[in-house]
C-alpha positions as CSV (number, residue, x, y, z in Angstrom):
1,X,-55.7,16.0,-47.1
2,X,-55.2,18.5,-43.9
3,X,-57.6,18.6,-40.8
4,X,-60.1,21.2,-39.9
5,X,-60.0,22.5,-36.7
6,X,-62.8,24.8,-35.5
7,X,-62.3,27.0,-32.2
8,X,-65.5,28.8,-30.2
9,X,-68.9,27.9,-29.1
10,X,-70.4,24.8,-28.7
11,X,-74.0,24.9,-27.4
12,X,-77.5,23.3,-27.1
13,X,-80.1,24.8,-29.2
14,X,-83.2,24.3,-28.0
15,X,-85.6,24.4,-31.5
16,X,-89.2,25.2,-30.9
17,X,-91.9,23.1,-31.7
18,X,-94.6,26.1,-33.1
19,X,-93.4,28.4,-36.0
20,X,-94.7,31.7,-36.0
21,X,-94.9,33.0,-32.5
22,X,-92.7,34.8,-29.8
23,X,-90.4,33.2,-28.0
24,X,-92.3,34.1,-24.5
25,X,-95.1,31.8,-25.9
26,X,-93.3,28.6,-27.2
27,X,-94.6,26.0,-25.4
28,X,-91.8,23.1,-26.5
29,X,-88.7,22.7,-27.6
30,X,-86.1,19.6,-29.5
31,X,-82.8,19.9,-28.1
32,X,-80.2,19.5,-30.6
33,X,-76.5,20.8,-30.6
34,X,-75.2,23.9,-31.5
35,X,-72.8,26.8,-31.7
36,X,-71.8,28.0,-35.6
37,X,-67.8,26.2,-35.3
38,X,-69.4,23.1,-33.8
39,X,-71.8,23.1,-37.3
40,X,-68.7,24.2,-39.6
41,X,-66.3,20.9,-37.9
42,X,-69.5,18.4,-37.6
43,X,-70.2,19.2,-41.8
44,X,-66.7,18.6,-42.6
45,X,-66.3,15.3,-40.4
46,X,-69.9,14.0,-42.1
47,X,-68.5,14.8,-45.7
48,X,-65.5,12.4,-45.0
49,X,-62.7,15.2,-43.4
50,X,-60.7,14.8,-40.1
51,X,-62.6,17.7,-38.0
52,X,-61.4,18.8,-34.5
53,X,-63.3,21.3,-32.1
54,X,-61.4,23.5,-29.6
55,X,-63.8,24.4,-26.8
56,X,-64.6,23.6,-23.3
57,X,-67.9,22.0,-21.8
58,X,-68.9,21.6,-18.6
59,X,-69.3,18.8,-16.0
60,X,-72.7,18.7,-16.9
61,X,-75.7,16.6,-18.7
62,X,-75.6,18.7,-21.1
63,X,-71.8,18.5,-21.7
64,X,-72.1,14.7,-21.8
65,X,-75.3,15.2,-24.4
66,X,-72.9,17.1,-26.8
67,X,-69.7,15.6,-26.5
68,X,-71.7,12.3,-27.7
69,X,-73.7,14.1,-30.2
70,X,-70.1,15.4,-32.0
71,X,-68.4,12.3,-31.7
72,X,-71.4,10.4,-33.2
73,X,-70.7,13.3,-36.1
74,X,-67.6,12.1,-36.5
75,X,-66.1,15.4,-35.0
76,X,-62.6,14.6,-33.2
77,X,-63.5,15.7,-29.3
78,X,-59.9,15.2,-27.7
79,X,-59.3,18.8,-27.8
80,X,-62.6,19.9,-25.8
81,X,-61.4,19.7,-21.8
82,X,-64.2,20.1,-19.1
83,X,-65.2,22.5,-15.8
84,X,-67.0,23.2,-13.1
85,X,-66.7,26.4,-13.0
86,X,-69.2,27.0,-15.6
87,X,-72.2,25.5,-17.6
88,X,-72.2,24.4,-20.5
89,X,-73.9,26.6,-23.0
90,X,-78.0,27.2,-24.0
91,X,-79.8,29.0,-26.6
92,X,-83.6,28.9,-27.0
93,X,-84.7,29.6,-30.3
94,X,-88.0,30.9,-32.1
95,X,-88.9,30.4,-35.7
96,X,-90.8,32.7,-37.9
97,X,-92.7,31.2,-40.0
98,X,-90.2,32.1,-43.1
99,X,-87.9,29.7,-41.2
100,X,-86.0,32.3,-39.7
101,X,-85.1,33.1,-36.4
102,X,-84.7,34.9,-32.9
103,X,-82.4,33.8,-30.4
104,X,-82.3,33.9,-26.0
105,X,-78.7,32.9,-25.5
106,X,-77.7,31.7,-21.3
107,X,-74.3,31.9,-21.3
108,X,-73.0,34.4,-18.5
109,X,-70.2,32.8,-19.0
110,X,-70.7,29.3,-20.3
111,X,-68.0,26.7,-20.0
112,X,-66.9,27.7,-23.5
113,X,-65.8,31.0,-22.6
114,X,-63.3,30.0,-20.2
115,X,-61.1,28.2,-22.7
116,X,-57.7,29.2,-21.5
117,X,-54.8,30.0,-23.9
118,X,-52.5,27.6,-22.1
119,X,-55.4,24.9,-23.3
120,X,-54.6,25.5,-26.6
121,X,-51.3,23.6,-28.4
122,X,-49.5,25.3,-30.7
123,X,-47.9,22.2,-32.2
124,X,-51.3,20.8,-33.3
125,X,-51.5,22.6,-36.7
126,X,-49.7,21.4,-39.8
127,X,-49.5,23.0,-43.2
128,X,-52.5,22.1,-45.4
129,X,-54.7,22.4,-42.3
130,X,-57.7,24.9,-41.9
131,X,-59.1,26.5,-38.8
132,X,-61.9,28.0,-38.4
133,X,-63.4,30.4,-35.9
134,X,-66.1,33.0,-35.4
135,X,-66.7,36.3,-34.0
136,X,-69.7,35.1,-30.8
137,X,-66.0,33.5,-28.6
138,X,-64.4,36.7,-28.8
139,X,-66.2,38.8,-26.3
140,X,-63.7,39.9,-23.5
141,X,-62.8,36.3,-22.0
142,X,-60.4,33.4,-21.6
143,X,-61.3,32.0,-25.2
144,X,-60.7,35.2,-27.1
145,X,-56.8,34.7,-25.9
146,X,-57.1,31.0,-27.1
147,X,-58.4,32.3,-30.3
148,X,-55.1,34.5,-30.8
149,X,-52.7,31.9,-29.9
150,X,-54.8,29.1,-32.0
151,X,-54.3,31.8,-35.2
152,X,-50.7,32.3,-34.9
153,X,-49.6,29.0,-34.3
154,X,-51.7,27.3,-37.0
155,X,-50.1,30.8,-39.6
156,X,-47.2,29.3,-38.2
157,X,-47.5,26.3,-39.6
158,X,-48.8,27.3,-42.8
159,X,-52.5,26.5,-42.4
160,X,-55.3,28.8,-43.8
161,X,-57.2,30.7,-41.6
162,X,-61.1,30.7,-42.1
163,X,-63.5,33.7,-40.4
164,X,-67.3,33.8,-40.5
165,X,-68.5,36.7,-38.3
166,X,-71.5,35.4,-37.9
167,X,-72.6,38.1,-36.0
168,X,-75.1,37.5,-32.8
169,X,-76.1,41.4,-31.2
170,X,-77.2,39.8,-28.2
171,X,-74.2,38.3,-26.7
172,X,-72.8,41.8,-27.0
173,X,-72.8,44.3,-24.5
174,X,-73.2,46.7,-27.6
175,X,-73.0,47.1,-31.5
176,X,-70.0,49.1,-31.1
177,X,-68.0,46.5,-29.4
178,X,-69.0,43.5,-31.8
179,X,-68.3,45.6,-34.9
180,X,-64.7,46.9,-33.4
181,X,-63.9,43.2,-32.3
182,X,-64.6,41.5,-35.6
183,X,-63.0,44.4,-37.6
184,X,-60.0,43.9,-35.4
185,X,-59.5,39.8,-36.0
186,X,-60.6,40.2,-39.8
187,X,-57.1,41.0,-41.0
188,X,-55.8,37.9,-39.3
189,X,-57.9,35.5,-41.9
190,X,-56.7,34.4,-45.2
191,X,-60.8,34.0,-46.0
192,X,-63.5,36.0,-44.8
193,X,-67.1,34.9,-44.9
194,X,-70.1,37.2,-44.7
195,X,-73.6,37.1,-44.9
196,X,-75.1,40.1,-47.2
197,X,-77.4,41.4,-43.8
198,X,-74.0,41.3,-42.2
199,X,-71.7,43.4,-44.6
200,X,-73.2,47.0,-44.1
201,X,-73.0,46.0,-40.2
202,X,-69.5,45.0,-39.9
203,X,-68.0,47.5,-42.6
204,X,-70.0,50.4,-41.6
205,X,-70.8,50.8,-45.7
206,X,-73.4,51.0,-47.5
207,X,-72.2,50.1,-51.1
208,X,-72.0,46.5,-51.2
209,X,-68.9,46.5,-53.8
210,X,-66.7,49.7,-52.0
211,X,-67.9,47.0,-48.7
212,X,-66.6,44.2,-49.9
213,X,-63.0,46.1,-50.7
214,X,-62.9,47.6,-47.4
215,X,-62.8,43.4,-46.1
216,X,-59.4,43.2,-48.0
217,X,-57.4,44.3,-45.1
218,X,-54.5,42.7,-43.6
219,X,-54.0,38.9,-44.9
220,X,-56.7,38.6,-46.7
221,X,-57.0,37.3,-49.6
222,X,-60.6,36.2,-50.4
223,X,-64.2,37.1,-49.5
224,X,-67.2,35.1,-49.4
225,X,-70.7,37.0,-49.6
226,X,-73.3,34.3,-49.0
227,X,-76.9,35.5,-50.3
228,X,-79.0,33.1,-48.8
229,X,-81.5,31.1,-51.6
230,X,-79.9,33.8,-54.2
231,X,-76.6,31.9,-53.7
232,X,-73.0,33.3,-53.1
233,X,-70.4,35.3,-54.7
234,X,-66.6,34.9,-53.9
235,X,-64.3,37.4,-54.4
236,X,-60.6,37.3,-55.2
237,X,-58.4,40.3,-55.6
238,X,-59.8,41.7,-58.7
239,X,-62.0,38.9,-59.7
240,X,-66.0,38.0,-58.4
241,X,-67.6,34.8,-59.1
242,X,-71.1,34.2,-58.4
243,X,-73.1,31.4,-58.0
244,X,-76.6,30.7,-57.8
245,X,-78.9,28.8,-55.2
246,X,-80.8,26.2,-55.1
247,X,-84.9,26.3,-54.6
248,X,-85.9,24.1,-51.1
249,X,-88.7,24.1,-48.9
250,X,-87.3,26.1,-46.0
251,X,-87.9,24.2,-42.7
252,X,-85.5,25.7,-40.1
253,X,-82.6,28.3,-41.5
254,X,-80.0,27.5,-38.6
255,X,-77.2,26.3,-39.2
256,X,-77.6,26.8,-42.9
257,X,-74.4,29.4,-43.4
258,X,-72.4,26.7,-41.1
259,X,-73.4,24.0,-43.6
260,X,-72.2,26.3,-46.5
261,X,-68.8,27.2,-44.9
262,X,-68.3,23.2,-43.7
263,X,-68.6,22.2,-47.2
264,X,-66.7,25.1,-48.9
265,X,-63.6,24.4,-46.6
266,X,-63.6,21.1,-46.6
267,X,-63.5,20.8,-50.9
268,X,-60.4,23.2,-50.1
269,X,-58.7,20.6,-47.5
270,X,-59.6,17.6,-50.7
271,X,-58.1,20.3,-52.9
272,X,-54.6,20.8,-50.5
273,X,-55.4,24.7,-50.6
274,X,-52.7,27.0,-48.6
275,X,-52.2,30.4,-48.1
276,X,-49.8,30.5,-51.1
277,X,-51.7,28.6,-53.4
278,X,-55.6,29.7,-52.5
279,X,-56.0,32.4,-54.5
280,X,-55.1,30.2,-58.1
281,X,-57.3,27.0,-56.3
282,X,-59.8,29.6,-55.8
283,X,-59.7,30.9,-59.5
284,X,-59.5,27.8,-60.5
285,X,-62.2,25.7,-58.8
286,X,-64.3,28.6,-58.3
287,X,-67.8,27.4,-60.0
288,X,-67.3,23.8,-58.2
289,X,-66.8,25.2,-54.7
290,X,-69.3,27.4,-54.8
291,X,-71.9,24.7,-56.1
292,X,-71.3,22.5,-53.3
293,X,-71.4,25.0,-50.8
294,X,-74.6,25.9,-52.0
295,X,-76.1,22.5,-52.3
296,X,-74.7,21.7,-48.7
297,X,-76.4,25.3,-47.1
298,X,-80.1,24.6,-49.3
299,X,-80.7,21.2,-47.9
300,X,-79.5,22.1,-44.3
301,X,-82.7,24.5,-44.3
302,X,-84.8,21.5,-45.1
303,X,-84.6,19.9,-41.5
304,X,-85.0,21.5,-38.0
305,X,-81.5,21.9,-36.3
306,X,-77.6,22.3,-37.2
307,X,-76.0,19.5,-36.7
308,X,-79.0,17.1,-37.4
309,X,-79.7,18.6,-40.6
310,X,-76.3,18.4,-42.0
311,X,-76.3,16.8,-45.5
312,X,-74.5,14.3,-46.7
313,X,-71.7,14.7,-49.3
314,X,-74.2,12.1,-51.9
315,X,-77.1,14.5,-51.4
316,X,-75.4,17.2,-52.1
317,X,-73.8,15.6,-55.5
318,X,-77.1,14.6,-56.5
319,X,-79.0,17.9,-55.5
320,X,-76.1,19.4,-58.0
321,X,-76.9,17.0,-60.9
């Protein structure tokens, strides 16, 4: 079985204590760590997979706080080097009272950002492997280099390259910019995931199925549309196989897309998936994969946090029976 590797943020995630009110009035907060790649390696690692992060921390309390947290995970941290020349990461969070939420990110730059390319070793990736990366590391820094060299070296190697957008407006200086960036690193992905309040935003169309075409650009070759309790679809070149969710109380949404991707990748690692075999592994396994990346997203909304509400690979199984 190959190793995920994950490359961007890494965070704390400060989770308020009152649902339902504006983040100016939140009077308490949990910490608990964060950052969407983090999630994606943490919910591999707990379902039984080798899971490595690429980042950087700081020399900080809060660095120590999360390079504990990830270990304790299971997440491999050897690959996550420290400085002083930045914090580490914050986000401060509100919840509606649906569970959703709204986001205060402090971060200008955080010790993530300044990931350097030379940080990253090209000999780390093997065929079989995965890695994984999102769009909020590839504002105009360090990192986003790191994230080019990390792609070509692990394509190198034969490796399949995962990409959620997960898009976050407010770390950008404008729509503009996050749209062009993530349109520019979407060919470089062998599997693109996408939420369905994403999709107009990132392709620019309003037709879900012409939207969903316009993704198969580049090296490409599927598409994951994640519909939140509705379930997912996955889309092969010619071919769409949906799935349906599961019914939870919803407690906290973050992290729940993360818990979704973690699981869908790592049944690919168990399954030895590469770029030259996903496509007939996706065919094939499609109604499995999909279940248990379902399963794995509905109970993560059923706790407060990311990483802390990750499920376990037996809860999943039996939230499938």
């Amino acid at each position: 079985m190959g190793n995920l590797f994950s490359i961007g943020e890494v965070l704390i995630d400060f989770i308020p204590h009152q649902k339902g009110i504006a983040l100016k009035d939140v009077d308490s907060f949990t910490r608990v760590p964060g950052g969407a790649p983090a999630n994606v390696a943490a919910s591999v690692a707990k379902f039984g997979g080798t899971a490595s992060l690429i980042t950087k921390v700081g020399q900080d309390a809060f660095g120590d706080f999360l390079l504990e947290r990830l270990a304790e995970a299971g997440v491999k941290i050897d690959k996550i080097p420290r400085t002083k020349k930045a914090n580490t990461g914050l986000a401060f969070v509100s919840l509606r009272e649906d569970g959703e939420r709204d986001f205060s990110f402090y971060r200008n730059p955080s010790a993530d950002l300044l990931l350097e390319a030379s940080e990253v070793d090209a000999d780390w990736f093997k065929q079989g492997d995965v890695l994984h990366f999102g769009s909020v590391d590839l504002v105009d820094s360090p990192i986003k280099k790191a994230h080019v060299k990390a792609i070509g070296a692990a394509k190198r190697h034969g490796a399949i390259i995962s990409f959620d957008p997960n898009v976050r407006l407010p770390l950008w200086d404008n729509p503009k910019q996050c749209r062009e960036t993530i349109q520019e690193f979407i060919p470089k992905a062998h599997i693109v995931k996408v939420s369905d309040d994403e999709l107009e935003f990132i392709t620019g169309i309003a037709d879900e199925s012409i939207a969903i075409n316009s993704l198969f650009t580049g090296e490409v070759l599927a598409v994951v549309l994640t519909k939140g309790a509705k379930g997912a679809d996955l889309y092969v070149q010619n071919e769409k196989y949906s799935s349906a969710g599961y019914s939870v109380k919803v407690e906290d949404t973050t992290g729940a897309g993360d818990a979704f991707t973690g699981a869908f990748l790592y049944r690919l690692l168990s399954l030895d998936a590469g770029p030259g075999n996903l496509e007939a592994i996706l065919s094939e396994h499609h109604q499995e994969l999909l279940a248990f990346a379902n399963a794995s997203g509905a109970l993560a909304v059923t706790e407060k946090g990311a990483i802390s509400s990750l499920p376990t690979k037996e809860r999943v199984l039996e939230l499938m029976e």
